[in-house]
N, C-alpha and C positions, 0 to 999 in steps of 0.2 A: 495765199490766203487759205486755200482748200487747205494747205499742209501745215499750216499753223489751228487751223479746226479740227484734222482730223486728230494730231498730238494733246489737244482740249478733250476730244471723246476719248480717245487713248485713256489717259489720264484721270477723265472719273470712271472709266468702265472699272479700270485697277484700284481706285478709292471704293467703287460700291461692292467688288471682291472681297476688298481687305476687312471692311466690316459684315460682309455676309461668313466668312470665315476664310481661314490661314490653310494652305496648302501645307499639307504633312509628307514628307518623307518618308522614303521606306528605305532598310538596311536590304545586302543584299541576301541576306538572308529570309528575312520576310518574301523579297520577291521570289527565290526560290521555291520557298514554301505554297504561294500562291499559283506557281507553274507547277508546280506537282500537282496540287486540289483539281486544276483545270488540264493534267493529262487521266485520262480514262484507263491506261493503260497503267500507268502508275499506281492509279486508286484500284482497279483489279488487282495488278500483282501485290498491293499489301493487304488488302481485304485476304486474300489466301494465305499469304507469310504468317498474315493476324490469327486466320483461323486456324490451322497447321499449331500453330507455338502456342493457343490455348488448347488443344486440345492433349500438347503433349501435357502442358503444364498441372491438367487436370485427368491426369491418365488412371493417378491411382482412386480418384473419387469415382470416374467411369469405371472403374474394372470393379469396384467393389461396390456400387450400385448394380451393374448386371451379372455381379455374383461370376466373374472371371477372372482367369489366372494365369501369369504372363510368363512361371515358370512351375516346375510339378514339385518345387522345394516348399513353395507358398500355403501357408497355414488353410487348411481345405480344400486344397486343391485335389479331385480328383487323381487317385492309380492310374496311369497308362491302360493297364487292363479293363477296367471299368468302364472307357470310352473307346477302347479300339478293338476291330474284330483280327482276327486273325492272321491275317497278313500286314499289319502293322496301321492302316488306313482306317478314319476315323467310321465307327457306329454310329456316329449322331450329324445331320446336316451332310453338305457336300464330302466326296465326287458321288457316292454312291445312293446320297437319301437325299427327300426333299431340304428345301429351305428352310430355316428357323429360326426366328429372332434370340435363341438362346446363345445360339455361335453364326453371326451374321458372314462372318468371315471363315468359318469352319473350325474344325482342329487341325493342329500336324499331326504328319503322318508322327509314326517311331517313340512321340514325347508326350501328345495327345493336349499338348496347351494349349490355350485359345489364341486362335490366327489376331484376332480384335486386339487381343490386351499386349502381346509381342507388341506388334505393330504402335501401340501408344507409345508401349517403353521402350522400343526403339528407336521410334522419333522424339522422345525427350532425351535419350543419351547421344543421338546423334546432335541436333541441337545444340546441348549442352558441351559436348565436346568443341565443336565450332564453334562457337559463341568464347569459350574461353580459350583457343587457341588464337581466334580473331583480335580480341581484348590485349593476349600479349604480346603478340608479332605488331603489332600495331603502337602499343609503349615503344617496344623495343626497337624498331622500324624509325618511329618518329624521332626518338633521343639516338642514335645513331645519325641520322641523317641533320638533325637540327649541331650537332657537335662538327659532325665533316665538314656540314655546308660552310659553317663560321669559322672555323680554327684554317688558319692558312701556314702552308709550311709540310714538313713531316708529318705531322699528325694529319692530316687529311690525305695525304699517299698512302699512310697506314691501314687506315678505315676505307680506304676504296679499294686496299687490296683484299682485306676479311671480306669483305661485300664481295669481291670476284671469287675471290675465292670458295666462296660457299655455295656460291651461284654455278659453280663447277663441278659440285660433286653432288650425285645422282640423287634425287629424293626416294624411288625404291629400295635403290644399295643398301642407303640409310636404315632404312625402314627393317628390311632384312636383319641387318647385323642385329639393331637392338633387339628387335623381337625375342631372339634364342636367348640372348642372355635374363631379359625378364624373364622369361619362362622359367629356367634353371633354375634362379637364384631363387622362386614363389610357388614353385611345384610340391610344393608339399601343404601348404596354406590356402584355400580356394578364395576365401575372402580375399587375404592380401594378393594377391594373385588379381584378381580380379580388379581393386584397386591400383595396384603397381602397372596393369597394361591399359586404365583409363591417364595416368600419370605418364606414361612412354608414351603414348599416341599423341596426347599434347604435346609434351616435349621435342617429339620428331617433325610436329606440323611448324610448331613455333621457330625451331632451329634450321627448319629449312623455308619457313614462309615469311621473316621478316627482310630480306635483303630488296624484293624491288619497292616495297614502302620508303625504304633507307634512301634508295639512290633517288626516287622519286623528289622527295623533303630535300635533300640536299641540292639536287636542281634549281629548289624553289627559292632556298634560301641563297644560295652563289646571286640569284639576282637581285632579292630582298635587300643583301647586305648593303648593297652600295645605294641605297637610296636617304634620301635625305634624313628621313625620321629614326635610322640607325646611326647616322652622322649624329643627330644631335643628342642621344644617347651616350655616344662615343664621348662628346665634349660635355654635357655634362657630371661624366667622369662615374655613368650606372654601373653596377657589379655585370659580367657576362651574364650571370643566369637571369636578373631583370632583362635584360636583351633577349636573350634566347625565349625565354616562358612566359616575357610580359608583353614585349615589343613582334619579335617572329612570329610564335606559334597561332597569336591571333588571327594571323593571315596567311596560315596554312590551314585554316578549316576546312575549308572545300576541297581541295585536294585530298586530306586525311578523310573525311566523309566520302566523299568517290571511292577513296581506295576499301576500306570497310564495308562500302556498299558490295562491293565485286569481291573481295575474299571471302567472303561469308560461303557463298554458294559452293566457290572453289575448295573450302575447308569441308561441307558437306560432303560434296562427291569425295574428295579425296578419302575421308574415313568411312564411306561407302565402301569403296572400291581396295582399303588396304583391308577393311574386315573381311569383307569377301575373297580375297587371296590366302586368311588363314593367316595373316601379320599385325592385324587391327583387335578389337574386342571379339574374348570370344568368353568370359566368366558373366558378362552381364547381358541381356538382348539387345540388339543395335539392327538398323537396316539394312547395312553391307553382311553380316552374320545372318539373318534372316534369308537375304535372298542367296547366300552360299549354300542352305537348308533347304532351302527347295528346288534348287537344279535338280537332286536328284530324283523328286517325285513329279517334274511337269510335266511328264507325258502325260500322267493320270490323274495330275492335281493342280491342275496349269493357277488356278486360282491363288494357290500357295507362294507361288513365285511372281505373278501379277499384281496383287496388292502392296508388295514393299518398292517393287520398281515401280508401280506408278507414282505410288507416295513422294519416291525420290525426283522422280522428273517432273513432278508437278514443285514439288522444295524448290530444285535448283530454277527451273525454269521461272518461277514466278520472284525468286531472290534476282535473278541474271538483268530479267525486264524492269525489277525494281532499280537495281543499282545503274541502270543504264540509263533511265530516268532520272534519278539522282544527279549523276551527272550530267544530262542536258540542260537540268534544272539552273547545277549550279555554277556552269559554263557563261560566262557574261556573254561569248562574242555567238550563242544559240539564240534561236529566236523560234519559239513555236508554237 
C-alpha cells in the first residue's frame, strides 16, 4: 500500500510540474558558454584579450587625439632633431626628464616617435597578422583533415604523408629562406615591400601552422564516420560534401574552437619572435620589431623595451588561460 501511495504522490508531484512549466534543455554549447561566465579566470583573461584588441582597433583615433606619431613619415610628425638631444635620446619625458602626459610612454631613442602610438600599431599588426594566419591554417587544417578523415584507401596515405611531411621541416629554416627572397624581389618599392613581408609572414605561419588542426579533425572524424547517423547518410544515397559540411563538421566544433583558442596565442608569439630575429616585419611597426629596437638602448632606456614585452606577455598569457578555458568548457567528460 505505502508503494502504491507513494507512485500516487509520484505522480501528481510530476502533473503539478508539468503545468507549473516544462523543463528546457540546453545544447552543449549553451552549457559551455555558462562554464566559461562562471570561470573567473576565463572572464579576466577575455576582459584583457577585449581590452588589448579595442585598443589596437582604435589606435589611430588614440594617436590622433593625443596629437602622436607612430612613425616620423606621418603627416606632422615632428624632425628627429626637434625632439632628441644630442646623443640620439629623447629631449622631452623619460630617461632623462620628468613625466608627461604628452609622451606617457616616452620617445625612441634614434627616430624620436612616440613609444604610445608604436606600441598601438604594433599591437594591431601583430593582432591582425594572427587573426589572419589563425582564420587560414584553420580552413586549411579543417578541409584536409575532414577529406583524410572520410576518403579511405590511397588518398588518405597520401594526406597523412603531406601532413608528416610538413610537420618535418623546420618552421625557422622556412622562415629564413623566404625572408631574402621577399626582400630582393621589393627592395626597391618601400610600400610594396612592406606589404609583400605582411603577405610572407602569413603565408609562412599558415604553411607551417595548419598540419596538427589536419591530424587532429581527421582523428575526430576516423571515429565519426562509422556511426550511425553517417550510415544513414550513406543509404540515403547524400552527395559526400552534404556528409562532410552538413553531417561531420557539425560535430567538430569543439575541437575546431579549442584548437583556434590555443593558435592564436602561438601565432602572436611566433610573429613576435620572427620580427625580432630581423625575418618578420620590419616596413610596418609590429611588437617583435619594436622590442629588436630597444635591446639596444636598455641600459639607459630599459622603459623602451619593457612596454612591448610586457604588452606581449600579458597578449599571450591572457589568450593561453583563455583557450585553456575554452577547452575545459567544452570538454564534456570536465567538471568545474
Amino acid at each position: 500500500m505505502s508503494t502504491t501511495a507513494d507512485l500516487e504522490r509520484l505522480g501528481e508531484g510530476l502533473s503539478a510540474g508539468d503545468t507549473a512549466g516544462t523543463v528546457v534543455g540546453k545544447s552543449p554549447t549553451r552549457i559551455a558558454i555558462q562554464r566559461l561566465r562562471s570561470d573567473r579566470v576565463a572572464v579576466v583573461s577575455a576582459s584583457a584579450v577585449l581590452l588589448l584588441v579595442v585598443l589596437a582597433l582604435l589606435a589611430p583615433v588614440i594617436t590622433s587625439v593625443m596629437d602622436i606619431h607612430a612613425t616620423t613619415t606621418d603627416p606632422g610628425a615632428p624632425l628627429p632633431s626637434e625632439v632628441l638631444s644630442y646623443d640620439g635620446f629623447p629631449s622631452v619625458g623619460p630617461p632623462y626628464y620628468p613625466f608627461t602626459w604628452e609622451h606617457p610612454l616616452g620617445l625612441a631613442p634614434q627616430t624620436g616617435v612616440d613609444n604610445l602610438a608604436r606600441l598601438l600599431y604594433g599591437l594591431r599588426t601583430s593582432l591582425a597578422v594572427a587573426t589572419a594566419a589563425t582564420v587560414l591554417s584553420t580552413v586549411i587544417g579543417v578541409s584536409v583533415g575532414l577529406v583524410a578523415g572520410f576518403a579511405r584507401g590511397w588518398l588518405d596515405r597520401v594526406i597523412s604523408f603531406c601532413i608528416d611531411l610538413f610537420l618535418s621541416f623546420p618552421f625557422i629554416l622556412g622562415a629564413l629562406a623566404l625572408a631574402p627572397i621577399v626582400v630582393s624581389r621589393f627592395s626597391t618599392d618601400l610600400e610594396a615591400l612592406a606589404r609583400a613581408q605582411v603577405l610572407a609572414l602569413v603565408l609562412v605561419l599558415v604553411v607551417f601552422g595548419w598540419m596538427g588542426l589536419a591530424r587532429l579533425i581527421r582523428g575526430q572524424v576516423l571515429s565519426l564516420r562509422e556511426r550511425e547517423f553517417v550510415e544513414a547518410a550513406h543509404v540515403l544515397g547524400l552527395p559526400t560534401r552534404h556528409i562532410l559540411f552538413k553531417e561531420l563538421l557539425p560535430n567538430l566544433v569543439a575541437p575546431i574552437v579549442v584548437a583556434v583558442s590555443l593558435s592564436l596565442p602561438a601565432y602572436v608569439a611566433a610573429e613576435a619572435g620572427l620580427s625580432y630575429l630581423g625575418i618578420g616585419l620590419t616596413g610596418v611597426p609590429s611588437l617583435g620589431q619594436t622590442i629588436n629596437d630597444a635591446v639596444q638602448s636598455f641600459e639607459k632606456y630599459p622603459l623602451y623595451l619593457w612596454a612591448p614585452v610586457v604588452t606581449v606577455m600579458v597578449l599571450v598569457l591572457a589568450l593561453n588561460l583563455l583557450g585553456d578555458a575554452i577547452r575545459d568548457a567544452f570538454d564534456p567528460r570536465t567538471r568545474r
